[in-house]
DONU-340334 format. One line per field, with one value per residue: x, y, z of N, C-alpha, C in turn; residue number from 1. Coordinates in Angstrom, 1 decimal. Layout:
# residues N
n_px: X ...
n_py: Y ...
n_pz: Z ...
ca_px: X ...
ca_py: Y ...
ca_pz: Z ...
c_px: X ...
c_py: Y ...
c_pz: Z ...
i: NUM ...
//
This chain:
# residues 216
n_px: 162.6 159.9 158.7 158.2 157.3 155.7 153.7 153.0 151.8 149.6 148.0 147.6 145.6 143.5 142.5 142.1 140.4 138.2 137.1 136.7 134.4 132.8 131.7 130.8 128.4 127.4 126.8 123.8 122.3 122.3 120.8 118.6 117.6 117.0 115.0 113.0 112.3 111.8 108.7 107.5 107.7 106.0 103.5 100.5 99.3 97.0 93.3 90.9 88.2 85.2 82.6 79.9 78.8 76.7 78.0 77.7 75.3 75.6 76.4 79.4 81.2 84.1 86.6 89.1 91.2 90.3 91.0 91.1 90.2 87.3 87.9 90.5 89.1 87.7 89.5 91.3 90.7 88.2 89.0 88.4 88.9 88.8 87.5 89.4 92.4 93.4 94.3 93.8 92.7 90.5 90.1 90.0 88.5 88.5 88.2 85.2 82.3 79.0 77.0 74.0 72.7 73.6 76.5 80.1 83.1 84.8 87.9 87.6 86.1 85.6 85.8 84.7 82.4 80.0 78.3 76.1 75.6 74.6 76.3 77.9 80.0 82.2 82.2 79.7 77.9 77.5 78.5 81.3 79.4 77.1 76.6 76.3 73.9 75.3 78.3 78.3 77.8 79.5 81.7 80.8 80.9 83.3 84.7 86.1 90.2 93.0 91.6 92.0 90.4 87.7 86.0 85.3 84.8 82.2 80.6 79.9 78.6 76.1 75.3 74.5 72.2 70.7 70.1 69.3 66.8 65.7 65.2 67.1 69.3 71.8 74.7 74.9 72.1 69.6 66.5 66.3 64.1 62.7 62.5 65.8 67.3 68.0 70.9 74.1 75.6 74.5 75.3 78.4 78.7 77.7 79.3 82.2 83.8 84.9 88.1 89.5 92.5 93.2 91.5 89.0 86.1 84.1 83.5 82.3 80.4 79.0 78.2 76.5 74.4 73.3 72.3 70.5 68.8 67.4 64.1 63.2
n_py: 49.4 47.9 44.5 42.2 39.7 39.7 41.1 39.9 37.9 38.9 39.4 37.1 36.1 37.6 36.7 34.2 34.6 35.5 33.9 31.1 32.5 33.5 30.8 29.8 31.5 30.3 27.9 27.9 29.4 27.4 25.5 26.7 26.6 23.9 23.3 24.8 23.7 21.5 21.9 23.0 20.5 19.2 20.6 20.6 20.1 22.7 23.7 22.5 23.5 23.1 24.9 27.2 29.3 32.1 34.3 37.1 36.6 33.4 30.4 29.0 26.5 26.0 24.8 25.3 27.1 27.7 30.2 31.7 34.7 36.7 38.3 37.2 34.6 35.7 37.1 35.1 32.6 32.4 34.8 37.4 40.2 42.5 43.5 44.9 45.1 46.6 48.4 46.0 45.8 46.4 49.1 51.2 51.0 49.8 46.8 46.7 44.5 43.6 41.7 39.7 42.2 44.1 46.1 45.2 44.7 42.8 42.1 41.5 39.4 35.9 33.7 30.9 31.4 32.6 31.0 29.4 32.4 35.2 37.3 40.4 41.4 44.2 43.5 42.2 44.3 46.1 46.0 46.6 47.4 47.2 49.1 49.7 52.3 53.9 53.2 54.7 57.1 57.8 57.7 60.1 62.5 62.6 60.4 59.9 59.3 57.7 55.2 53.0 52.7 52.8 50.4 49.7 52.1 52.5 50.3 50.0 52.8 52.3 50.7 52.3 53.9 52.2 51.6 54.5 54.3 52.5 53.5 53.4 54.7 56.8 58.2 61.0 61.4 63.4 63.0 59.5 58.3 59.0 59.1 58.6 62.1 63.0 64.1 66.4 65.9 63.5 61.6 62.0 60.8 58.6 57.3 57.6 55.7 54.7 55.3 57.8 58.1 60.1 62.2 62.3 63.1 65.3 64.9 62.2 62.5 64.1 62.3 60.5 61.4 62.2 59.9 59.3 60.9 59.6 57.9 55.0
n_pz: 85.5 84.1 84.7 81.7 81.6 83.7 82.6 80.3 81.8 83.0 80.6 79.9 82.3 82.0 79.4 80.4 82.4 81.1 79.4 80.8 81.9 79.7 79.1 81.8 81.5 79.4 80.1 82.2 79.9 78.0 79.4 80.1 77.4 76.9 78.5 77.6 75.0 76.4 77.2 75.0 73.6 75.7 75.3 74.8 70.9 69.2 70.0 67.8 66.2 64.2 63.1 61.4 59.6 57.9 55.4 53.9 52.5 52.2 52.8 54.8 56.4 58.7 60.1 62.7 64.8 68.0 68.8 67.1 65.6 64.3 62.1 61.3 60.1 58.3 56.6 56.5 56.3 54.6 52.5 52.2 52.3 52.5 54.9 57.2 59.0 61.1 64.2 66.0 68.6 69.1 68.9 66.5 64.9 61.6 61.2 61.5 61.0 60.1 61.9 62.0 61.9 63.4 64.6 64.8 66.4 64.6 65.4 68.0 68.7 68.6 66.3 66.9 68.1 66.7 65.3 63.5 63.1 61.1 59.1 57.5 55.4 53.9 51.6 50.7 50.8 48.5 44.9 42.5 40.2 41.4 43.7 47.1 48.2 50.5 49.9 47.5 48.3 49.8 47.4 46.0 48.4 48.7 50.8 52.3 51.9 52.3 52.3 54.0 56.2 55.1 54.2 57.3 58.3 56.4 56.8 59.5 59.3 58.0 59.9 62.2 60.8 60.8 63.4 64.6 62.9 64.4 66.7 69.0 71.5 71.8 73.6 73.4 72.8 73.7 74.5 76.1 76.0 73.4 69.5 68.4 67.0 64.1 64.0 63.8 65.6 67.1 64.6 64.9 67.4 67.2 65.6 66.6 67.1 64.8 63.4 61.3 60.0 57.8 58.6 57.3 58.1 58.1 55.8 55.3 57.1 55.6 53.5 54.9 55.6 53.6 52.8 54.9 54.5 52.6 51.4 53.7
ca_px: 161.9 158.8 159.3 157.6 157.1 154.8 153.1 151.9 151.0 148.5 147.3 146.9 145.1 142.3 141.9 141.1 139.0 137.2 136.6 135.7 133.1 131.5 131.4 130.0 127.3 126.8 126.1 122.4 121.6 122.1 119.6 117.0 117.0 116.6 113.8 111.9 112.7 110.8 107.9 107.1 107.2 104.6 102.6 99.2 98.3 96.0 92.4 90.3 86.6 84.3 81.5 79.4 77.8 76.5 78.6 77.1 74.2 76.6 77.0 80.1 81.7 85.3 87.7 89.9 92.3 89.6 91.6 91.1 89.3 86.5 88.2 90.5 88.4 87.0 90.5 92.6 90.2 87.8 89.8 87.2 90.4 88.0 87.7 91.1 92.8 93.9 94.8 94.2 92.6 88.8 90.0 90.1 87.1 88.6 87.0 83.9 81.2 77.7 76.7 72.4 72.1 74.5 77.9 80.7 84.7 85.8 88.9 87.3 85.2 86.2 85.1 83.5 80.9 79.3 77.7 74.8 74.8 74.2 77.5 78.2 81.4 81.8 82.1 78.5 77.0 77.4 79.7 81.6 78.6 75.6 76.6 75.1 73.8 76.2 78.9 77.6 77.8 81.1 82.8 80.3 81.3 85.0 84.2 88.2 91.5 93.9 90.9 92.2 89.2 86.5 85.1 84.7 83.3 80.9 79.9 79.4 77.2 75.1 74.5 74.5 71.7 69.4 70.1 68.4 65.2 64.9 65.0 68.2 69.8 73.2 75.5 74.1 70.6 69.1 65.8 66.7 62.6 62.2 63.4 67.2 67.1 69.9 71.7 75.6 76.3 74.2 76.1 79.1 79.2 77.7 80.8 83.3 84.6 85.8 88.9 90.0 93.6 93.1 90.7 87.7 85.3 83.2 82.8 82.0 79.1 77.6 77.8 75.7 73.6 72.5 71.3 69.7 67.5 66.3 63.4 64.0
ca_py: 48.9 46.9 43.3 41.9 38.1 40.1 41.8 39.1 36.7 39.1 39.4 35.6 35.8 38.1 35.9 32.7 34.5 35.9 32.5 31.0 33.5 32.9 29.5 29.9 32.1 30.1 26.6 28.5 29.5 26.2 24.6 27.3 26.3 22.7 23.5 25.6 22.7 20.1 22.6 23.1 19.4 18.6 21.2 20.0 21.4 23.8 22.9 22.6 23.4 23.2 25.7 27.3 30.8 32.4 35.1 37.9 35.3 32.3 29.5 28.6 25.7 26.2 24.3 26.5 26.9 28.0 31.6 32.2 36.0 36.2 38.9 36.2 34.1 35.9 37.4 34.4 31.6 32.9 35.5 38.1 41.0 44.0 44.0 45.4 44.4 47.9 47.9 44.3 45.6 47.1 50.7 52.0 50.2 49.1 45.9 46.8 43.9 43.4 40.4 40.1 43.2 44.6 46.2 44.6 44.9 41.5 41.4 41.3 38.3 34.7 33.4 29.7 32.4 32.8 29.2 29.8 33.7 36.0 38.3 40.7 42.3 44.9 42.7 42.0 45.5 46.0 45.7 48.5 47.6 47.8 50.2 50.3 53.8 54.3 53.1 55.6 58.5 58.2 58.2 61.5 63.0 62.3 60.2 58.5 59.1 56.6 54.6 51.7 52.6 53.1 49.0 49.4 53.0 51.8 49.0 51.2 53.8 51.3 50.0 53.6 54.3 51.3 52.0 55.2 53.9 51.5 54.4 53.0 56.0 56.8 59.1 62.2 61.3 64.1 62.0 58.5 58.0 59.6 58.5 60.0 63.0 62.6 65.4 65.9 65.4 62.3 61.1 62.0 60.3 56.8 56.7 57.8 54.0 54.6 56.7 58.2 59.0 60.9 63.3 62.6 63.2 65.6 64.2 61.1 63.0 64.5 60.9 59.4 62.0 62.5 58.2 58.9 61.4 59.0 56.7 53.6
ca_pz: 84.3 84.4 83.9 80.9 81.8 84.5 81.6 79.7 82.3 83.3 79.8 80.1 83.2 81.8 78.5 80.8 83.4 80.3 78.6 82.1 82.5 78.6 79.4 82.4 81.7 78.6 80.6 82.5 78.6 77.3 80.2 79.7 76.1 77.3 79.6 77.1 74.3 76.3 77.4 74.2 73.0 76.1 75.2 73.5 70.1 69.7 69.9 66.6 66.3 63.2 63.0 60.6 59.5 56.4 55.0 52.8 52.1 51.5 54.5 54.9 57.3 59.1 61.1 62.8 65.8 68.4 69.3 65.8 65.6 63.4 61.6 61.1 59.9 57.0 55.6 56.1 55.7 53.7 51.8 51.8 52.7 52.5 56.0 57.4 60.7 61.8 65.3 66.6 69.8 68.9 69.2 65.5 64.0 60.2 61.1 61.3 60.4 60.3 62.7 62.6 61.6 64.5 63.9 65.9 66.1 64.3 65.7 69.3 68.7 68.0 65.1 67.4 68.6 65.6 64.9 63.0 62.6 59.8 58.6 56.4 55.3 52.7 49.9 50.6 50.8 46.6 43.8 41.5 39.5 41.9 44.9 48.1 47.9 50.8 49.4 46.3 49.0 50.1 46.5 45.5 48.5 49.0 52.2 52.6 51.5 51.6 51.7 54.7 57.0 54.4 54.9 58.5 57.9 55.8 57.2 60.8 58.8 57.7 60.8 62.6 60.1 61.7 65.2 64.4 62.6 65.6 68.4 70.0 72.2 72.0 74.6 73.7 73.0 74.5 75.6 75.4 75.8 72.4 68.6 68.3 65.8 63.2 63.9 63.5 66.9 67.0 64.1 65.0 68.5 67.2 64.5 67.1 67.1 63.7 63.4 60.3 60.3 56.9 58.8 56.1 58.9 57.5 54.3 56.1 57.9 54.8 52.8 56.2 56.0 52.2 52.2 56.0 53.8 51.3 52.0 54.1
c_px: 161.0 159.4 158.3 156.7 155.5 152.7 152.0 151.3 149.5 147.4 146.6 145.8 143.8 142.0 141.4 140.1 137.7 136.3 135.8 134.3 131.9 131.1 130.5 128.3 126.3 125.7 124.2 121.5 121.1 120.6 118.5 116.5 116.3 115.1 112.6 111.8 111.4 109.4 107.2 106.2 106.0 103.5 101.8 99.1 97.2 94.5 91.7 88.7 86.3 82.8 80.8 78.6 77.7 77.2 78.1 76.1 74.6 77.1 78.6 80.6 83.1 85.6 88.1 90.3 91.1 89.8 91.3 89.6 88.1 86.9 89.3 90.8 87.9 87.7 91.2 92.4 89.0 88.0 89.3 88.0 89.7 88.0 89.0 91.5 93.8 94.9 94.6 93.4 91.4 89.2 90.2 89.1 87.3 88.3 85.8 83.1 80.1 77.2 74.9 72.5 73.1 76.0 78.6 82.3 85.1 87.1 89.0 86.8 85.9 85.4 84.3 82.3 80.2 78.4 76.0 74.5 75.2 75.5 77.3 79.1 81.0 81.1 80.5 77.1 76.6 78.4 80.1 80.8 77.4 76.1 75.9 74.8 74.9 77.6 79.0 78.2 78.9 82.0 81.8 80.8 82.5 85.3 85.6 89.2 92.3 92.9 91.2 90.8 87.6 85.9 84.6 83.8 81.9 79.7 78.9 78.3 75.9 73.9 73.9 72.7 69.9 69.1 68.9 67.1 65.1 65.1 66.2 69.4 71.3 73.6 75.0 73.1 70.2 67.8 65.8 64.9 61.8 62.9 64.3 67.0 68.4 69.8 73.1 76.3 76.0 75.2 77.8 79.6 78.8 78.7 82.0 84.3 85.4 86.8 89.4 91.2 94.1 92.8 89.5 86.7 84.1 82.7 82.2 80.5 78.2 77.3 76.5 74.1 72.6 71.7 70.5 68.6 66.9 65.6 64.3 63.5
c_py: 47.7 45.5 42.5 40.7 38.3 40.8 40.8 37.7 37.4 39.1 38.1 35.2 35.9 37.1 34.8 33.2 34.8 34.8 31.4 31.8 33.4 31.7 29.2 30.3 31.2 28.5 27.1 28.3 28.3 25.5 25.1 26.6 25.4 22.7 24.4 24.3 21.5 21.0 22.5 21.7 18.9 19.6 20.8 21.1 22.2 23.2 23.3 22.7 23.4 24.2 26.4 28.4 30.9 34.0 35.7 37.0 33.7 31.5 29.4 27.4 25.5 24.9 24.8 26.3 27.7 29.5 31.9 34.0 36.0 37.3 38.1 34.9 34.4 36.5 36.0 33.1 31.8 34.0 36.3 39.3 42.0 44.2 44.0 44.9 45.9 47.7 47.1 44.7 46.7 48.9 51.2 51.6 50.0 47.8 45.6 45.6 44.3 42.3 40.6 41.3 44.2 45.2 45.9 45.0 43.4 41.0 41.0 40.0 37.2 34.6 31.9 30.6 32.5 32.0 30.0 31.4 34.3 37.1 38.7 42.2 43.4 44.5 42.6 43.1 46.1 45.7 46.4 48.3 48.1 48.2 50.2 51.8 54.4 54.4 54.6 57.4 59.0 58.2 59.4 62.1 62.8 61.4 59.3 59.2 58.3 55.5 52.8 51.4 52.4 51.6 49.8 51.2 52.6 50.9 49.7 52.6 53.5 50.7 51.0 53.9 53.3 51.9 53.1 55.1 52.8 52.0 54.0 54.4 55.7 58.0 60.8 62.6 62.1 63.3 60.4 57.7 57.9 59.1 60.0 60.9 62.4 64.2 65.0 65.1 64.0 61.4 61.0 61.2 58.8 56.7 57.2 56.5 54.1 55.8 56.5 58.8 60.1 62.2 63.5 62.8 63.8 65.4 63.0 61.5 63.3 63.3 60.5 60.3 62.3 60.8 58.5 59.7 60.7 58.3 55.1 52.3
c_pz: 84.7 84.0 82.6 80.9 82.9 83.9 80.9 80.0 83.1 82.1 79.5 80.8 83.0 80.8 79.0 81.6 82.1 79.8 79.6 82.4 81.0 78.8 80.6 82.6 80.4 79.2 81.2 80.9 78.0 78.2 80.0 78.7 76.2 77.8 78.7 76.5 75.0 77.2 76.4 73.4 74.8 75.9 74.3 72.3 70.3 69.5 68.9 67.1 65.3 63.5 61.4 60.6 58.1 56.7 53.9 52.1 51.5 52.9 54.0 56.5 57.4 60.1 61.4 64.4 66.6 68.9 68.1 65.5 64.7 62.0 60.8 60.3 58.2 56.1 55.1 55.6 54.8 52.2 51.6 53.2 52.8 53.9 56.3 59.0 60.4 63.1 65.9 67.7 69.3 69.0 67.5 64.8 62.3 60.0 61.4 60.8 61.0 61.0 62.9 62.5 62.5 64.3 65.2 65.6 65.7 65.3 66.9 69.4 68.1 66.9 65.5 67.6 68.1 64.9 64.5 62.4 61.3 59.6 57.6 56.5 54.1 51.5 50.1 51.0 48.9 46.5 43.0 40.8 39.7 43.2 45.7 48.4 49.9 50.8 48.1 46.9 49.7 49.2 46.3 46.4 49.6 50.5 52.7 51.8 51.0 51.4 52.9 55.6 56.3 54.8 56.0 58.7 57.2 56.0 58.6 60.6 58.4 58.6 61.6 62.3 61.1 62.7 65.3 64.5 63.7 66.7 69.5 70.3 71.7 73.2 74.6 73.2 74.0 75.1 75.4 75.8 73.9 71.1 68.6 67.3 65.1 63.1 64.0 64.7 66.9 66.0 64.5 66.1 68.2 66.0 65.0 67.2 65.9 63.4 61.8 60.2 59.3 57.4 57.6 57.1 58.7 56.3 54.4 56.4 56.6 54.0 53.7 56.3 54.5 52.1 53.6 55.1 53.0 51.8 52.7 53.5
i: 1 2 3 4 5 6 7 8 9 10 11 12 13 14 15 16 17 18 19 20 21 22 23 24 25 26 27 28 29 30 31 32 33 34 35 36 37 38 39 40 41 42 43 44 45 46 47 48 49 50 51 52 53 54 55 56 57 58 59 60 61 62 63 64 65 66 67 68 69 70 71 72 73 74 75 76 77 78 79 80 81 82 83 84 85 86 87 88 89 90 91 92 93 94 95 96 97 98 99 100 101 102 103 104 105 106 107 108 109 110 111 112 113 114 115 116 117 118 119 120 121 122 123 124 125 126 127 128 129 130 131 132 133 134 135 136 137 138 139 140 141 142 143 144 145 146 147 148 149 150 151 152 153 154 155 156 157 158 159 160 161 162 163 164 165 166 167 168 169 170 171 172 173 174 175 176 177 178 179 180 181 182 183 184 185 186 187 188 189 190 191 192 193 194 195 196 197 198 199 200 201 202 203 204 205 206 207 208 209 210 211 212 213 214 215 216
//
């Protein structure tokens, strides 16, 4: 017969190596913490800048943490939410702006960079009163869904539309000597930046394509 006294002195033995060994493991933890703890307190704040742009024809002047995106910029300090922060890294284009006339990815760009230039987000293309006739063209023909990407659509068809009337080639500009035709293809490869996860793509195309027919 086993002896018992044997029994629960080993049960003893595990409970202390156990407790030894959280303690152990916990002393490292504690020092990390320490060591991050005063890392943090030498680390300088963040550095501030002041700059200055006009927005949808309206200057505005910022202060702002100099990482600060310009996308940003114009939801968080400006409040002007229409543009969307999609994916954070230029690949889905729901922030789409207008920079000088230029369409850009917001969330790529700082918002210091901007000193002096010219922006314009949706809000400043019309108003459910007065419609930018491409705005106009994508509720007549069904040009979104849920409706998250339409801004940076919009804003990208706009600009698309220029590019055009200023002979600027795109990838499958057959002569990039010559003005681009608007054809589908044409259209469809300079709005390849903007993804639609609805799939409105062709309704997208005939909106872009009924305002490129109207006078410029």
């Amino acid at each position: 017969m086993n002896d018992l006294s044997d029994v629960n002195l080993s049960r003893r033995s595990v409970l202390i190596a156990g407790a030894l060994s959280a303690t152990a493991s916990a002393v490292p933890l504690s020092a990390n913490a320490q060591q991050q703890q005063q890392q943090q307190a030498s680390t300088p704040p963040p550095s501030q800048a002041a700059f200055s742009f006009t927005v949808n024809g309206k200057q505005h002047t910022l202060e702002a943490d100099t990482r600060t995106t310009l996308l940003d910029a114009l939801r968080e300090h400006l409040h002007l939410s229409g543009t969307k922060k999609g994916c954070d890294h230029g690949q889905c284009g729901a922030c789409t702006v207008m920079v000088n006339g230029r369409r850009i990815n917001s969330c790529l760009s700082l918002a210091v960079m901007h000193e002096g230039d010219k922006i314009t987000t949706i809000e400043g293309l019309g108003t459910p009163d007065n419609l930018h006739p491409m705005q106009a063209a994508f509720v007549k023909h069904d040009g979104y869904q849920c409706g998250y990407c339409t801004p940076g659509q919009i804003c990208s068809a706009v600009a698309v539309l220029d590019e055009i009337r200023q002979g600027i080639p795109s990838h499958v500009s057959a002569d990039l000597n010559s003005k681009p035709l608007l054809s589908e293809a044409e259209l469809r490869e300079r709005m390849s930046g903007n993804i639609c996860r609805c799939g409105a793509y062709s309704n997208i195309i005939d909106a872009i394509t009924e305002v490129a027919g109207r006078p410029a």
